[in-house]
C-alpha positions as CSV (number, residue, x, y, z in Angstrom):
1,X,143.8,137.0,70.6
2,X,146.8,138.1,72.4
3,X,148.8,136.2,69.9
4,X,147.4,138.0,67.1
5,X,147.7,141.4,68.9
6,X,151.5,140.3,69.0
7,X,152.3,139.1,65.5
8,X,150.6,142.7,64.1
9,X,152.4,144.6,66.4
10,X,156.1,143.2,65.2
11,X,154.9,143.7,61.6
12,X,153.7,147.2,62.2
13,X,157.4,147.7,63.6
14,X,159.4,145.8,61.0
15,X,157.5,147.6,58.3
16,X,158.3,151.0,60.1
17,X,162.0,149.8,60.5
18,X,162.3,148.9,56.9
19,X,160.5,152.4,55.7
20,X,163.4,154.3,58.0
21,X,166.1,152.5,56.7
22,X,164.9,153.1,52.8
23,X,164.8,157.0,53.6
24,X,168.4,156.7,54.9
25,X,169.2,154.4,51.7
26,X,167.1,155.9,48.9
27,X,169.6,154.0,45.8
28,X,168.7,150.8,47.7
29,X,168.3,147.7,45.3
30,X,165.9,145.6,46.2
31,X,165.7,141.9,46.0
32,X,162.4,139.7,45.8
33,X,162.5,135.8,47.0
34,X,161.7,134.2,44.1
35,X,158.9,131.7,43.8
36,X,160.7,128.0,43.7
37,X,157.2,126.4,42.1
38,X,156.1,127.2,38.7
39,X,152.1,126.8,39.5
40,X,149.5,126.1,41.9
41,X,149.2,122.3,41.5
42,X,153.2,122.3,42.0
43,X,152.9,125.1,45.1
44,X,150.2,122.4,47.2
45,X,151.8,119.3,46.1
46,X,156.0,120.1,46.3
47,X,156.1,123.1,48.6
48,X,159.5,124.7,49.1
49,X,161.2,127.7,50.8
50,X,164.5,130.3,51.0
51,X,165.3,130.8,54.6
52,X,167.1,133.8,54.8
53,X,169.9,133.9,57.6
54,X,171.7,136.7,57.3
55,X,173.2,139.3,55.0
56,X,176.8,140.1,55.4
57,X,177.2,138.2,58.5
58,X,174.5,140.2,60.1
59,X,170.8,139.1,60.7
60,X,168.6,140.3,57.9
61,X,167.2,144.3,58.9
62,X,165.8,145.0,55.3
63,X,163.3,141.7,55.6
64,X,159.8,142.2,54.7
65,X,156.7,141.3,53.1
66,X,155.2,142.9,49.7
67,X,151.8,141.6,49.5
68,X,152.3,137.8,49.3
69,X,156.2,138.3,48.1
70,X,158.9,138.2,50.3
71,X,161.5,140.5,49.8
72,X,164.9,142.3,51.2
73,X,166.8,145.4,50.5
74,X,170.4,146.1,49.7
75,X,173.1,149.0,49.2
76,X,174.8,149.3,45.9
77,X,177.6,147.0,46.2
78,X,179.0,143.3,47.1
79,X,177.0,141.8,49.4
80,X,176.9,138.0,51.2
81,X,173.2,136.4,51.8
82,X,173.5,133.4,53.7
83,X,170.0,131.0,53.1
84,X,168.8,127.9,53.3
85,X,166.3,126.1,51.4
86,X,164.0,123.4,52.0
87,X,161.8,121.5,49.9
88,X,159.4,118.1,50.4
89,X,157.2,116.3,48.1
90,X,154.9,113.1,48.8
91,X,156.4,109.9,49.8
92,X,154.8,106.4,49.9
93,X,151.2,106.2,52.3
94,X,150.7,110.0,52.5
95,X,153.7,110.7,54.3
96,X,156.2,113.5,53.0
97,X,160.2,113.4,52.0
98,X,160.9,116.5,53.3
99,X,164.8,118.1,51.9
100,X,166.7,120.4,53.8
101,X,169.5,122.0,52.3
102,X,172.9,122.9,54.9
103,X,173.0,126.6,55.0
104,X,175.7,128.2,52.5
105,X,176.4,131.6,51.4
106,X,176.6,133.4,48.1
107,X,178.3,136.6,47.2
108,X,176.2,139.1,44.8
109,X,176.6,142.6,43.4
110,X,173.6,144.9,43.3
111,X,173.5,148.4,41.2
112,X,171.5,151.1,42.4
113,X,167.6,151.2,42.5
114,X,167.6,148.0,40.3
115,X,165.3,145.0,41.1
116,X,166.8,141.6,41.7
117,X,165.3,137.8,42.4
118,X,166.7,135.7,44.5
119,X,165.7,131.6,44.3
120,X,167.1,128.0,44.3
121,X,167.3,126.5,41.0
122,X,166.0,122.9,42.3
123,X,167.3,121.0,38.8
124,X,170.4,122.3,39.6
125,X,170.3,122.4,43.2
126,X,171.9,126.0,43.3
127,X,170.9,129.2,44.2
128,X,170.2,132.1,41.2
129,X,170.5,136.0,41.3
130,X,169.4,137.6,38.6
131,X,167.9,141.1,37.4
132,X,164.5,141.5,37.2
133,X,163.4,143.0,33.6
């Protein structure tokens, strides 16, 4: 129970932290994780994830959740994110081939009060940015 109590308690803050930092930054862009599986079947059966690390060398302060969605928040401008990704899929006799990419660092450029998505192109085995329409 106590654990629970806990967890709540540092969403409560991050979501007030986040809410104080858009006031201060109202032309924020802001940047949703995209999803890295195209359906359900492929969500259960090949799950994968971003790790966010840090954003321009700092840890992430704009890091939040949306509902189910994570996202992140940025000032108009260049900016580094620095992520990782992992992915796994089933291997022989029920055990799973689990993928973890190294940690590496990409340089975008958000406009003003725009919406952006952020995901790993596994075919490619890169990372995307692109506007959201």
């Amino acid at each position: 129970m106590a654990v629970i109590m806990c967890v709540l308690t540092m969403t409560k803050k991050r979501k007030k932290d986040v809410q104080e930092w858009l006031e201060q930054n109202p032309k924020a862009a802001k940047v949703y994780i995209g999803s890295t599986s195209s359906n359900l079947l492929s969500y259960i059966l090949t799950p994968s994830s971003i790790s966010l690390i840090a954003i321009d060398n700092e840890k992430p302060k704009t890091f939040t959740m949306e509902g189910t969605k994570q996202v992140f928040y940025l000032t108009p401008g260049k900016h580094t994110i620095t992520s990782s990704f992992q992915k796994s899929r089933p291997g022989i006799l029920s055990k799973r081939v689990i993928t973890e990419y190294e940690p590496t660092t990409q340089e975008v450029e958000v406009e003003a009060e725009k919406t952006y998505i952020y995901s790993f192109d596994k075919k490619n085995e890169q990372y995307t940015f692109t506007e959201k329409n």
